[in-house]
N, C-alpha and C positions, 0 to 999 in steps of 0.2 A: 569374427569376420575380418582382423584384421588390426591399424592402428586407427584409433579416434583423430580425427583429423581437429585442430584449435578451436575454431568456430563450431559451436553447436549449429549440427544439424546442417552443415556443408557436405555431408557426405555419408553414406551407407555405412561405411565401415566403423564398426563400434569394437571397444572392447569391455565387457560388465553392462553393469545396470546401474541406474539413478535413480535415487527415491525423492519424489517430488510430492511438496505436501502443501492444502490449501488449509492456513490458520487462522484463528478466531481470538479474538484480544479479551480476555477476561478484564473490564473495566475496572472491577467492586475490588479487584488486590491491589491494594493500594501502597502494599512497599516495594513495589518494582513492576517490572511489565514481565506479564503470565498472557503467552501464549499457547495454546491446544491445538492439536491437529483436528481436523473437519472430515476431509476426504486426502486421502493417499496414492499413491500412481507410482506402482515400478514400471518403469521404461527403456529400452536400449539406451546407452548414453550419448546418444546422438541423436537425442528425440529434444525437438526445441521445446522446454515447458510452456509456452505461449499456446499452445493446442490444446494444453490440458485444462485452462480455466474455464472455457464453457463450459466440459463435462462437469466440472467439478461443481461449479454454481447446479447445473441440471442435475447432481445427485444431492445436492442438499435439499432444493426444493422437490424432487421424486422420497425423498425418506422422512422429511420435515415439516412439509410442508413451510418452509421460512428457504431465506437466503441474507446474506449481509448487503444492507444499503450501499457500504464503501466498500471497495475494495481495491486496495493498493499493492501494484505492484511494481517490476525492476522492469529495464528497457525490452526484458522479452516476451513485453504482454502489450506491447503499444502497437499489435496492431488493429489497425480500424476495424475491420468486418469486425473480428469479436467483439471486440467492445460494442459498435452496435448492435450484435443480436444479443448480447448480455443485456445490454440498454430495454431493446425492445419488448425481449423476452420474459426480463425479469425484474425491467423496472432497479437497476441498480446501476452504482457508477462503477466504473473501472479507471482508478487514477493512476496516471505514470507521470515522470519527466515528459518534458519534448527535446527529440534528437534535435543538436547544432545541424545539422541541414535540411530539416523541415521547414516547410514554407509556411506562414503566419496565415491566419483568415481573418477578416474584418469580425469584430472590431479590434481587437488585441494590433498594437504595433510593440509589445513586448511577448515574453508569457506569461507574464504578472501585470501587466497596462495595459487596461482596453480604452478607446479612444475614439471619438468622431471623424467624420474623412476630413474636419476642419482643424483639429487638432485636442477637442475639450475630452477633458479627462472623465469616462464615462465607468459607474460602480453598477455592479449587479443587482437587478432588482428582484426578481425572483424568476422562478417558470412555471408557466401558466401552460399545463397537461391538456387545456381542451386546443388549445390550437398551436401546440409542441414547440412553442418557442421561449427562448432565455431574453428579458427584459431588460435591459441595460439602459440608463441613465444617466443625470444631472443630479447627485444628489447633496453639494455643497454648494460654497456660494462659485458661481461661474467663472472661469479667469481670461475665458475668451469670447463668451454667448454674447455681451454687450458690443462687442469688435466686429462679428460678424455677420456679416452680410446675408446672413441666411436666419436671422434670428426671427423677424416676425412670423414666417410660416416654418421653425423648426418646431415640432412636439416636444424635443428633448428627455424624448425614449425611443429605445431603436431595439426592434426584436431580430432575434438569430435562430434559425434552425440547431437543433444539437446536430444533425449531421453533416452540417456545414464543416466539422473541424471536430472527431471524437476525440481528440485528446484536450482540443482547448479549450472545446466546448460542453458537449458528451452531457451526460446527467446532471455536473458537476463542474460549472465554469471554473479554469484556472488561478483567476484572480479574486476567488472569493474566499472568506474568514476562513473557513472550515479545510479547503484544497491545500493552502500551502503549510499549514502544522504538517496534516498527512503526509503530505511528501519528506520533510524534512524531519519529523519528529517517526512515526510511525514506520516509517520504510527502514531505517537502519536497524529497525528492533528483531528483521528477519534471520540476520546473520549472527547473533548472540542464541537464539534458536536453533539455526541450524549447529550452532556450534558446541549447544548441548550433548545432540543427538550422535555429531562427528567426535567428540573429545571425552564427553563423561560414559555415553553409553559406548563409545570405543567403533563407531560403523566406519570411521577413516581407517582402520587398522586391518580393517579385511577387507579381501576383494572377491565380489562376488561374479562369478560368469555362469551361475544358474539362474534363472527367471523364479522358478520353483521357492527357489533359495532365499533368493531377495526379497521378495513376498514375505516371507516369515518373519523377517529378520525387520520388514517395514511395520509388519504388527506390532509384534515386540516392541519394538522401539516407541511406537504411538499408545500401546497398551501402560507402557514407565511413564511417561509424561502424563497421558489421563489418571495414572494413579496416584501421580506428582503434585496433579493438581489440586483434587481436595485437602490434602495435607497441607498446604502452604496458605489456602485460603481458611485452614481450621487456625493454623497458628495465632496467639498473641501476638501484636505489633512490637515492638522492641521502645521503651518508653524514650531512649535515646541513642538513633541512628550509629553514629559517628563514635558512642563511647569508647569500642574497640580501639577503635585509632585515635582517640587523645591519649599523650604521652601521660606517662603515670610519674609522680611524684614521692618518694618515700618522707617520711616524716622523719628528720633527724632531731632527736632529745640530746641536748649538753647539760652537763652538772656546770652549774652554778652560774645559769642563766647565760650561757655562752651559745 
């Protein structure tokens, strides 16, 4: 229809197809990170993949009855509505970044610092599912509750709606243990993935402007990877990672002890 306009999904005009894949982190491989495709989606390439995560959670739980607790993705899945009907629907979180121009919601006066409107520095306490709120507290010694003038009649816990803020908030508050590995550890593991599929299986070197076409070639490609996968997890570990690349040494003999 045309040329692909920079921004996904600014514009009708596409040229080809994108193959968008929703993955699943194999834990138990333990010399590297093994990821599998789940569910697949060729789409015009002007289709924002952000649209595609609910279906994708709604066909694992229609074929599996399961779905993944976390799910982490890039800045084109931050938006709200999904994540809360992911939320609602299926009881799971959806983790992103927050865009530098989104507006903060109490408690958080970071994305990583939640805080009292007085200033004390407040940790998550859990979420309590009968009456949908995230728990936030006091849970060291106080460095301002003694100072403040609100301290006899403060509880020193403060509940939040998760749809106060689905990104800060969400299933999955910002600033807790588990949130910021995921962001920083888990999310970059997409692009060495996709880079499998673009570089070893060779899908960068062709271009596809059949639907038909791309389809197949989306099987294929997740059909090599899942067959990828139990081999790698049959493998022996390597008794010593690194030996490859320690420099090797020859032994030189001299006559007569030289």
């Amino acid at each position: 229809m045309g040329a692909r306009t920079l921004k996904t999904g600014q514009s009708r005009f596409f040229v080809g197809y994108k193959k968008h894949t929703f993955r699943l982190w194999v834990q138990r491989y333990e010399r590297g990170v093994l990821l599998v495709p789940l569910v697949s989606w060729a789409a015009p390439a002007n289709l924002s993949e952000g649209c595609l995560r609910r279906p994708s959670v709604a066909h694992c739980w229609r074929r599996w009855q399961w779905r993944p607790d976390f799910i982490v993705g890039d800045m084109g899945h931050i938006d709200g509505a999904t994540k809360r009907a992911v939320r609602e629907h299926w009881r799971a979180a959806v983790i992103t970044r927050l865009k530098k121009n989104m507006n903060l919601a109490a408690p958080f006066e970071t994305p990583t610092q939640a805080c009292c409107r007085q200033g004390q520095t407040l940790h998550w306490l859990g979420y309590e599912s009968g009456d949908d709120l995230h728990w936030f507290g006091v849970t060291e010694t106080p460095a301002l509750c003694a100072l403040c003038w609100e301290a006899n009649r403060c509880p020193r816990q403060f509940g939040f709606a998760p749809s106060a803020h689905e990104t800060l908030l969400g299933l999955l508050p910002m600033n807790t243990a588990v949130s910021a590995p995921l962001l920083q550890q888990v999310r970059p593991w997409i692009e060495p993935a996709q880079s499998y599929e673009k570089n070893k299986l060779g899908l960068s070197q062709v271009f596809f402007n059949s639907l038909r076409l791309t389809w197949i070639m989306c099987l294929l490609a997740d059909a090599a990877v899942l067959l990828r996968a139990p081999v790698l997890l049959r493998q022996a570990p390597v008794a010593d990672p690194l030996r490859e690349l320690r420099p090797q040494q020859l032994a030189l003999e001299f006559e007569n002890g030289v």
